[in-house]
Residue frames relative to the residue before (quaternion, step in Angstrom):
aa qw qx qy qz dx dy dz
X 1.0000 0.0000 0.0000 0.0000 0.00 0.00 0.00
X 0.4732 -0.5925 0.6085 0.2339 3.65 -0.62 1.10
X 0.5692 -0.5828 0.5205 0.2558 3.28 -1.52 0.80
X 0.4185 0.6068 -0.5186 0.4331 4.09 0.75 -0.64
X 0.7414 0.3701 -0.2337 0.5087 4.17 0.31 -1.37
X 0.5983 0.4798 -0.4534 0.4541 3.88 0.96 0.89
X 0.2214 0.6217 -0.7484 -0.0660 3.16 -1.44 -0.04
X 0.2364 -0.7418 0.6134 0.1327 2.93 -1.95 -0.03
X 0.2851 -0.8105 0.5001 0.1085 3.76 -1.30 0.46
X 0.2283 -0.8579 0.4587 -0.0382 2.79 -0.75 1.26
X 0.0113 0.8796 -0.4753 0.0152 3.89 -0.11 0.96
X 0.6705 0.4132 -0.3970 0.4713 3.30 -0.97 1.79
X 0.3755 0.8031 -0.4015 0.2297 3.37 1.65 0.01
X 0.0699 0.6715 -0.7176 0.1709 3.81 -0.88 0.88
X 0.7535 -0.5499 0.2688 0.2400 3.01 -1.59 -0.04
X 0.6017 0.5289 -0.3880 0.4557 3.36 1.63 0.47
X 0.8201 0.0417 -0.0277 0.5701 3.84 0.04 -1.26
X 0.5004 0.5890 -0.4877 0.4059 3.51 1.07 -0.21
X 0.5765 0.6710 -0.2671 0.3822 3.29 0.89 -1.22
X 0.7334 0.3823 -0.1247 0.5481 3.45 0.37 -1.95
X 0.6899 0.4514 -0.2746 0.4948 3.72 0.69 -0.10
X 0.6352 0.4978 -0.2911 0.5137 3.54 1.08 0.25
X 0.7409 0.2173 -0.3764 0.5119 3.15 1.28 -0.71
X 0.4008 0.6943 -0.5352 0.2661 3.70 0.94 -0.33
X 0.7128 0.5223 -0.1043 0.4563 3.44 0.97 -1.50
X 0.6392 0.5543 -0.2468 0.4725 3.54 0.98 -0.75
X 0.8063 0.4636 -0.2308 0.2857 3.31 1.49 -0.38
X 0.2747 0.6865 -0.2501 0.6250 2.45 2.91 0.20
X 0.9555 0.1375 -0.0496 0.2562 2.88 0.19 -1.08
X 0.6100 -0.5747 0.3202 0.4417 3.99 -0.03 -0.11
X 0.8161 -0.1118 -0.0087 0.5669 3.16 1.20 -1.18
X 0.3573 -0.6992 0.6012 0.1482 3.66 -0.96 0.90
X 0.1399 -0.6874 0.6905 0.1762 3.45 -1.19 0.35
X 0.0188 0.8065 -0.5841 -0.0894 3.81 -0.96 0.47
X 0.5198 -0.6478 0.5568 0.0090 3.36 -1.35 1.25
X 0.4586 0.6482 -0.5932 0.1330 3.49 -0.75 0.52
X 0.6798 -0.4461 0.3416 0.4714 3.54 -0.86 -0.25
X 0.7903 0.1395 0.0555 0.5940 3.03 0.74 -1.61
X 0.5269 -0.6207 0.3540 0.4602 3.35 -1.58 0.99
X 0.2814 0.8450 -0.4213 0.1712 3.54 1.26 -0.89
X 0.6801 0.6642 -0.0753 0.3010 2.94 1.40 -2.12
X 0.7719 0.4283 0.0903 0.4610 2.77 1.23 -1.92
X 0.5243 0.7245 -0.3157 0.3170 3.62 0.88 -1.74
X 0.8429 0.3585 -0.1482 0.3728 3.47 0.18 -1.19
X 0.4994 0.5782 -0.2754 0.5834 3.73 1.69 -0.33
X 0.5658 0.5161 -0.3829 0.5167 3.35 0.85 -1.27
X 0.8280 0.2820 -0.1874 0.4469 3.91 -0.24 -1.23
X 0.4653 0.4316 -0.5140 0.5771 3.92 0.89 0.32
X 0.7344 0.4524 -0.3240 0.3886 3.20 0.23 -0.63
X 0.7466 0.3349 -0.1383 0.5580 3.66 0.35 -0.61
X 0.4905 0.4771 -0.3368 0.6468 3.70 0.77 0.21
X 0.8410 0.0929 -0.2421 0.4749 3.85 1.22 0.34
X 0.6021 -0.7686 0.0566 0.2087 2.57 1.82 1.71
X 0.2156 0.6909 -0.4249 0.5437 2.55 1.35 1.75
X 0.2407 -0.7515 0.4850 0.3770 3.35 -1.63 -0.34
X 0.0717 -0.8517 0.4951 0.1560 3.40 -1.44 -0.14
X 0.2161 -0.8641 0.4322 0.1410 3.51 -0.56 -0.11
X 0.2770 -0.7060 0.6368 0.1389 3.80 -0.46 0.59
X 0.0744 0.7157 -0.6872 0.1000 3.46 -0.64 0.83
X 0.3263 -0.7664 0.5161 0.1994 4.17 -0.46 1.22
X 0.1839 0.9097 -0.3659 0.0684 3.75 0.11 0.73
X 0.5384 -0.6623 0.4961 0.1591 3.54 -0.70 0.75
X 0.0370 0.7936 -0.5530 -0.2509 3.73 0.12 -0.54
X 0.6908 0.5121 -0.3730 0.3484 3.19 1.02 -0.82
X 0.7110 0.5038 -0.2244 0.4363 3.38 1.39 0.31
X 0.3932 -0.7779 0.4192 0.2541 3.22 -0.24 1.12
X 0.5677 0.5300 -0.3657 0.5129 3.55 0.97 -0.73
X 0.7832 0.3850 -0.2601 0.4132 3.56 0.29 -1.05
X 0.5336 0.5618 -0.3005 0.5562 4.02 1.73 -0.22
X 0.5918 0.5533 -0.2899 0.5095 3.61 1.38 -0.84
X 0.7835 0.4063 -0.2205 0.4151 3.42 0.50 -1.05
X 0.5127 0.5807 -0.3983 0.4912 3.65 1.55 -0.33
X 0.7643 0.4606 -0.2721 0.3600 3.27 0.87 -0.89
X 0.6031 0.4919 -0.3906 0.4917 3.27 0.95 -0.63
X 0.6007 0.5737 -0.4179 0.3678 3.81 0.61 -0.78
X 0.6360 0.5176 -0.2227 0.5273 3.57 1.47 -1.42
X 0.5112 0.5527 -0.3733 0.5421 4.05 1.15 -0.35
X 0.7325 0.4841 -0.3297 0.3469 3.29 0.53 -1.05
X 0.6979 0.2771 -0.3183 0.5786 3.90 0.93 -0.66
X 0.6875 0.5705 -0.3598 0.2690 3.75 0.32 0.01
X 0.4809 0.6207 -0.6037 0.1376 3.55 0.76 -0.26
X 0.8466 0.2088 -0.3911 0.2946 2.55 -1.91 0.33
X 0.5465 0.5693 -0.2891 0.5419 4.07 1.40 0.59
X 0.1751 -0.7992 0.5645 0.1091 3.35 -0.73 1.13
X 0.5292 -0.5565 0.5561 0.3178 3.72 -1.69 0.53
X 0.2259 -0.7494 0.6222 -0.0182 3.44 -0.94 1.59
X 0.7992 -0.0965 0.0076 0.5932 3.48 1.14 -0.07
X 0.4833 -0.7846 0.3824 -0.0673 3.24 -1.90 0.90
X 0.1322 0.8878 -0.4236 -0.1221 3.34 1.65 -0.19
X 0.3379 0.7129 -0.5895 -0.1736 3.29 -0.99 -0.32
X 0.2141 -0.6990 0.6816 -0.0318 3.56 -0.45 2.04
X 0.2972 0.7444 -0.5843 0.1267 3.88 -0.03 0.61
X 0.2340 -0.7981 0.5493 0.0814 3.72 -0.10 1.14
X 0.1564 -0.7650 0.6031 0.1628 4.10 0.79 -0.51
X 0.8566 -0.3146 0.2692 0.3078 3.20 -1.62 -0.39
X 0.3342 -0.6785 0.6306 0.1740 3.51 -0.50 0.84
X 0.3056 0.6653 -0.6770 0.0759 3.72 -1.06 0.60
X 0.0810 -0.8156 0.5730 -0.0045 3.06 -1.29 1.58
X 0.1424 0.8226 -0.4902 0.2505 3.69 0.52 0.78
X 0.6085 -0.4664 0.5484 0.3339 3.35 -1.35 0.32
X 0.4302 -0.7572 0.4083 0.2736 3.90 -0.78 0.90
X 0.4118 0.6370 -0.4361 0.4842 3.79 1.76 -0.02
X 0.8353 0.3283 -0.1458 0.4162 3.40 0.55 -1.46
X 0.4435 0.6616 -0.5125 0.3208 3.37 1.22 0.46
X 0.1909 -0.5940 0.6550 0.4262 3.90 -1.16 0.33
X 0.6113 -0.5383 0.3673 0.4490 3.11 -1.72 -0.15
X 0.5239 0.5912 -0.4905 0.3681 3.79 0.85 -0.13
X 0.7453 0.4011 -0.2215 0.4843 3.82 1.19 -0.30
X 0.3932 0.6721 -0.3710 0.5060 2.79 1.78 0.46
X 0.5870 0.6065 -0.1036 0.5261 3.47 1.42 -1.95
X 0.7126 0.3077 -0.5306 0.3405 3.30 0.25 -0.85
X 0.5891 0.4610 -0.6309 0.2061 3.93 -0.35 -0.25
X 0.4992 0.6206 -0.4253 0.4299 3.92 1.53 -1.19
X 0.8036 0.4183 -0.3241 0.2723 3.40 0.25 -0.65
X 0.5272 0.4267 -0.3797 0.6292 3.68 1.19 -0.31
X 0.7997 0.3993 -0.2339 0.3825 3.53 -0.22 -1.11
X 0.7000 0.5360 -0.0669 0.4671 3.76 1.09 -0.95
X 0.8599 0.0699 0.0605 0.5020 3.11 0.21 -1.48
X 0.4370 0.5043 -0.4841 0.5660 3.64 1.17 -0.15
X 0.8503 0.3473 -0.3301 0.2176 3.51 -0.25 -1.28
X 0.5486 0.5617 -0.3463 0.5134 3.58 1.54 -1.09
X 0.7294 0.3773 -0.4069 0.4000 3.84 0.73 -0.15
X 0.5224 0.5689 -0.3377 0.5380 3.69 1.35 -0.06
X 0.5841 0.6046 -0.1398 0.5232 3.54 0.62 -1.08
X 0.8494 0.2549 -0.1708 0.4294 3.33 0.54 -0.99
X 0.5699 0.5556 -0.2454 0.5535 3.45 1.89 -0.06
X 0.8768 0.2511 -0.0823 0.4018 3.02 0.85 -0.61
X 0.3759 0.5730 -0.4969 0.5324 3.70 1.44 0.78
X 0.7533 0.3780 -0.4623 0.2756 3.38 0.45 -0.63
X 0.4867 0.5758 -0.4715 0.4575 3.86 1.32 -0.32
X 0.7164 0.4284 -0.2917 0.4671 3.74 0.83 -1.16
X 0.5799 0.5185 -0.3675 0.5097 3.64 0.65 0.15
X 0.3935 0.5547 -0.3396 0.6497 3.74 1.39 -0.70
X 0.6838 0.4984 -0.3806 0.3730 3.40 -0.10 -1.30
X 0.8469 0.4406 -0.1752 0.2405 2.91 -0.31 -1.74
X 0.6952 0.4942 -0.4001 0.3352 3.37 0.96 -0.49
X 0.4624 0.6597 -0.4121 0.4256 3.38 1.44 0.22
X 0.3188 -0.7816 0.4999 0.1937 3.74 1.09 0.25
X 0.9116 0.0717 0.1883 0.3582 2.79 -1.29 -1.25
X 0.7036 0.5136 -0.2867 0.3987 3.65 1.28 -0.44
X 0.6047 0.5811 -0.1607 0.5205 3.17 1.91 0.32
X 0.5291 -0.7534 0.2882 0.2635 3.73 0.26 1.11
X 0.7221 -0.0648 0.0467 0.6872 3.93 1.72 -0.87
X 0.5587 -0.5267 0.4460 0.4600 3.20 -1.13 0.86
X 0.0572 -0.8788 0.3432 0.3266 3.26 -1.50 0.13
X 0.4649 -0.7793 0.4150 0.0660 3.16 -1.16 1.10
X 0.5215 -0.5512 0.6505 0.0329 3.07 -2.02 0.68
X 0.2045 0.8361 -0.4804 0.1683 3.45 0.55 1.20
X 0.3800 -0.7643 0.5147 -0.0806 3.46 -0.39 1.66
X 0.0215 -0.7768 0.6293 0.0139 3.74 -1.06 0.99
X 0.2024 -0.6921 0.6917 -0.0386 3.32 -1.01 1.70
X 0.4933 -0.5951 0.6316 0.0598 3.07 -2.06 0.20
X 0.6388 -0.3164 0.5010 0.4907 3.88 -1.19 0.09
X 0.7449 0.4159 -0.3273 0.4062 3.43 -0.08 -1.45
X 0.3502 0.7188 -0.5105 0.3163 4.27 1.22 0.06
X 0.8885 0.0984 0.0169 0.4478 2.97 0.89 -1.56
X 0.8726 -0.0254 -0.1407 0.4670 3.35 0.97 0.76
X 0.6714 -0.6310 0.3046 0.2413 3.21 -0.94 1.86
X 0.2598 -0.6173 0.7158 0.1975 3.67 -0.65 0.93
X 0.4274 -0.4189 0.7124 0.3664 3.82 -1.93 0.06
X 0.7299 0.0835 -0.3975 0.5497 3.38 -1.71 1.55
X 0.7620 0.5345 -0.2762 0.2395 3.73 0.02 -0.60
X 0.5065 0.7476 -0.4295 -0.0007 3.13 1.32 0.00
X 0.5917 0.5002 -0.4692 0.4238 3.86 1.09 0.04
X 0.4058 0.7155 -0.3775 0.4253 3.58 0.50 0.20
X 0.7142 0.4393 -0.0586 0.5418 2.96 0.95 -2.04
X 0.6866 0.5752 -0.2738 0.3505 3.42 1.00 -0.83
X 0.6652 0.4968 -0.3435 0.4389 3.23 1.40 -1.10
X 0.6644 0.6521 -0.1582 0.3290 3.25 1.44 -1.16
X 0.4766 0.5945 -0.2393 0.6018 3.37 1.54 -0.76
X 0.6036 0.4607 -0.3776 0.5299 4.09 0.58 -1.52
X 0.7329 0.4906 -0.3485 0.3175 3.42 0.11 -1.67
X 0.6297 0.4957 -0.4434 0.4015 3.73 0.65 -1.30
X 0.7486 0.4398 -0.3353 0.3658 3.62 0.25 -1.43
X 0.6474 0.3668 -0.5100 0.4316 3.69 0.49 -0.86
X 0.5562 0.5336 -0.5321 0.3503 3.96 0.20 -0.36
X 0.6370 0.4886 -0.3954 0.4463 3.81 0.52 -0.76
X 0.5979 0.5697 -0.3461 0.4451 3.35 0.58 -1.25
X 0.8057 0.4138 -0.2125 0.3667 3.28 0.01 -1.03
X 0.4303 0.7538 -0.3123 0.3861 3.46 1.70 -1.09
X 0.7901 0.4346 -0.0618 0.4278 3.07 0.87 -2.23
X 0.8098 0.1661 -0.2802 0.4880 3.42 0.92 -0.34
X 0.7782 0.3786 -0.4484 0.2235 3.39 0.35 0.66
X 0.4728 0.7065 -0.3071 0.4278 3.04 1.88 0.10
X 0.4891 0.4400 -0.5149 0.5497 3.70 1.10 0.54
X 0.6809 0.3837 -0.3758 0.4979 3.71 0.77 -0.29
X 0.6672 -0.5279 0.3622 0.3808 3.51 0.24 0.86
X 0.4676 0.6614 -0.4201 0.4092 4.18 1.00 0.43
X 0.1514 0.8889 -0.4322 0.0117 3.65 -0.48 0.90
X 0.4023 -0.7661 0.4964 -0.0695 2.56 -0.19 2.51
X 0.1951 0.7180 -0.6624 0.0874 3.74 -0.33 0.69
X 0.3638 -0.7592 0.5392 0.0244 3.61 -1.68 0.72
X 0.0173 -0.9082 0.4182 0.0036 3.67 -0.06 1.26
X 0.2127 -0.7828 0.5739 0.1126 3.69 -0.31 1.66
X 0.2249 -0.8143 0.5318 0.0596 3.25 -1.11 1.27
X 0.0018 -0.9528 0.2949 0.0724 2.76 0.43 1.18
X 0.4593 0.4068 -0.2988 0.7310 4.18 1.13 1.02
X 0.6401 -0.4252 0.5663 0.2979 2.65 -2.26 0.61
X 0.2900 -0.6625 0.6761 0.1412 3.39 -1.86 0.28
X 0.3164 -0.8073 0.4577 0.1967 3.01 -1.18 1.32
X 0.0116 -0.8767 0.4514 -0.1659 3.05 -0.65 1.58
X 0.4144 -0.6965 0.3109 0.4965 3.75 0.01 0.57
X 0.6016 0.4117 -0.5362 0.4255 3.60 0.53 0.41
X 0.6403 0.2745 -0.4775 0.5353 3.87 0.39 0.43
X 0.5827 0.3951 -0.5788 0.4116 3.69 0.36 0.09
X 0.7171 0.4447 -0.4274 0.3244 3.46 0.54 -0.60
X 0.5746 0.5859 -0.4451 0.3583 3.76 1.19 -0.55
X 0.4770 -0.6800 0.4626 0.3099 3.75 0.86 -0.78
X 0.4563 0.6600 -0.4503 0.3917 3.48 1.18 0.03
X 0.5082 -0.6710 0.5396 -0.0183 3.19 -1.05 0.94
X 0.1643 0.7718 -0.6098 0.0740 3.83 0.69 0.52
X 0.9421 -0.1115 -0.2388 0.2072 2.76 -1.30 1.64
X 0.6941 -0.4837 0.1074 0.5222 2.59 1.50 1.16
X 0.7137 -0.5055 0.3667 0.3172 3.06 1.00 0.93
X 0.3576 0.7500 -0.4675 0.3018 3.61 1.49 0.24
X 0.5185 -0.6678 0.4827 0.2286 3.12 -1.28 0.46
X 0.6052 -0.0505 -0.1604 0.7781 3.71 -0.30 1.72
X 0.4007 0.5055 -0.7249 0.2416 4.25 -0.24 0.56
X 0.7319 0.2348 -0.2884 0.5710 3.95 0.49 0.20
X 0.5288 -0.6294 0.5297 0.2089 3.59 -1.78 1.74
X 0.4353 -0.6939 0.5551 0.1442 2.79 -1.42 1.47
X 0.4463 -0.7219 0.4061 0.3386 3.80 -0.54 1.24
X 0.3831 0.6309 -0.5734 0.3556 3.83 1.48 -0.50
X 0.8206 0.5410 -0.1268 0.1334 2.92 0.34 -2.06
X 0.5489 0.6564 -0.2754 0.4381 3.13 1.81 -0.57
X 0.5842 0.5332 -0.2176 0.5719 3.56 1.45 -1.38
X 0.5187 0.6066 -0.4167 0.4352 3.91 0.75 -0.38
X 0.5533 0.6701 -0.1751 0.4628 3.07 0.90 -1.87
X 0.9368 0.1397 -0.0999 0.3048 3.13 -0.36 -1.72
X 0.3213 0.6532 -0.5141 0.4536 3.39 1.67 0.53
X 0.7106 0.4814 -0.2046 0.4706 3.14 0.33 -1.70
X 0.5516 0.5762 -0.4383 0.4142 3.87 0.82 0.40
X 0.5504 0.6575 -0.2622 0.4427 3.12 1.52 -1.96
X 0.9350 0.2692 -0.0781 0.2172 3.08 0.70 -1.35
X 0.0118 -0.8548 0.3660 -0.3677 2.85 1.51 0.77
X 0.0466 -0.6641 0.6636 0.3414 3.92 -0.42 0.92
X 0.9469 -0.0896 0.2784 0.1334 2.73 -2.47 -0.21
X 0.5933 0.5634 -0.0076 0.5749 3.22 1.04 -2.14
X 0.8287 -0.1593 0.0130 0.5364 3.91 0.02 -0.13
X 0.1038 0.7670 -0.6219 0.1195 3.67 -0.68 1.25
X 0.4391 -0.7731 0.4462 0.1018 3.26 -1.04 1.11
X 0.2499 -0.7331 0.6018 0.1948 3.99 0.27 1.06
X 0.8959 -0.1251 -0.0132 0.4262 3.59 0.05 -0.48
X 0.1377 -0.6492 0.7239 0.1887 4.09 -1.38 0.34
X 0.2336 -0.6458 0.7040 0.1807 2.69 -1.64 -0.18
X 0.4895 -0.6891 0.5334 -0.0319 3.79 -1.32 1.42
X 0.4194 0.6997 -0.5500 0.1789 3.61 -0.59 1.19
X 0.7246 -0.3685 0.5309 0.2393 3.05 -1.83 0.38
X 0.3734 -0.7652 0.3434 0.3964 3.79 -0.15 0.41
X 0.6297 0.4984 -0.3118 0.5079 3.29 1.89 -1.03
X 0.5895 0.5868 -0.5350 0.1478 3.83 0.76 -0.95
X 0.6942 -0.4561 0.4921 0.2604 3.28 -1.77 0.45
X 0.1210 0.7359 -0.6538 0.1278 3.78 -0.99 0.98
């Protein structure tokens, strides 16, 4: 199957890796679908993106809703027949809450469950079965396809204040394995990326914070991340990576 009868979808797009992951993919593929809440999110990717005579789409989506993940998908059914999903992204970062864990309620507790947890088990569950479609096409399909997932430090270990973060992030790491192990004999490659550093994005250029002192490259270039997770997509069969890990050269591990 010629790449033109792909596309792929990407969920969490904004103006840092979501971004650099849309167009990485967009040049694989004809058309990209992107996910965000707001078009705000999306709007301006969409027309970078097509303005180099490509496609794209803006689809307004919820993940943490299944209704609102259903209706993306059917909308994304509607321009695709006879086209299969060559990739999955889901770069969804959710709420950030840093607070002391006394003064936490429990609904700021939830939000990390709900990006990490329930956002992803409702992606995941929408979108294996298209990538399972996929896969039985073997060989007639340019890269396995895959279900490629972005984590954080907080994946593998609880910062102090962070513990819903950590929570969503922790859910997210394991359901990736799980899923690793049981769809990757069906030809589905589920792989898991720990970012591990800030990303340079125009919202930290605009805060003024200095990560790592202001080193040069001390903060991951979002190009570089979408490199990465291409080079996952494409991965043959015969040796696939479930999970990398993402740093600065100076940051601290």
């Amino acid at each position: 199957m010629a790449a033109s009868n792909l596309y792929a979808i990407i969920a969490g797009v904004g103006g840092g890796t979501g971004r650099s992951l849309a167009l990485k993919f967009s040049a694989a593929y004809p058309t990209v679908f992107l996910l965000a809440r707001s078009p705000e999110s999306y709007d301006s990717i969409v027309k970078e993106i097509k303005a180099s005579g490509r496609n794209a789409v803006g689809i307004s989506t919820d993940v943490s809703s299944a209704s609102s993940v259903s209706s993306a998908l059917k909308a994304i059914a509607a321009e695709t027949a006879n086209k299969n999903l060559a990739a999955a992204v889901y770069n969804v970062g959710g709420k950030f809450v840093r607070k002391p864990f006394l003064e936490l309620t429990e609904e700021e507790y939830s939000a990390g469950f709900e990006a990490g947890g329930r956002g992803f088990f409702n992606f995941a569950h929408g979108t294996l079965p298209l990538l399972l479609e996929t896969a039985a096409l073997k060989e007639a399909v340019p890269n396995p396809p895959s279900l490629l997932v972005t984590g954080a430090t907080a994946s593998l270990k609880g910062s102090a204040l962070c513990s819903s973060f950590a929570s969503g992030k922790f859910a997210l790491r394991a359901t990736t394995q799980s899923l690793a192990r049981e769809f990757g004999p069906k030809g589905v490659h589920v792989a898991h990326a720990i970012i591990d550093g800030a990303i340079d994005t125009p919202r930290l250029k605009e805060s003024g914070w200095k990560v790592n002192g202001g080193e040069e490259d001390g903060t991951i270039a979002p190009d570089a991340i979408a490199d990465a997770y291409y080079w996952l997509h494409t991965q043959p069969r015969s040796a696939w990576t479930q999970e990398i890990d993402i740093r600065p050269f100076i940051e601290k591990w």
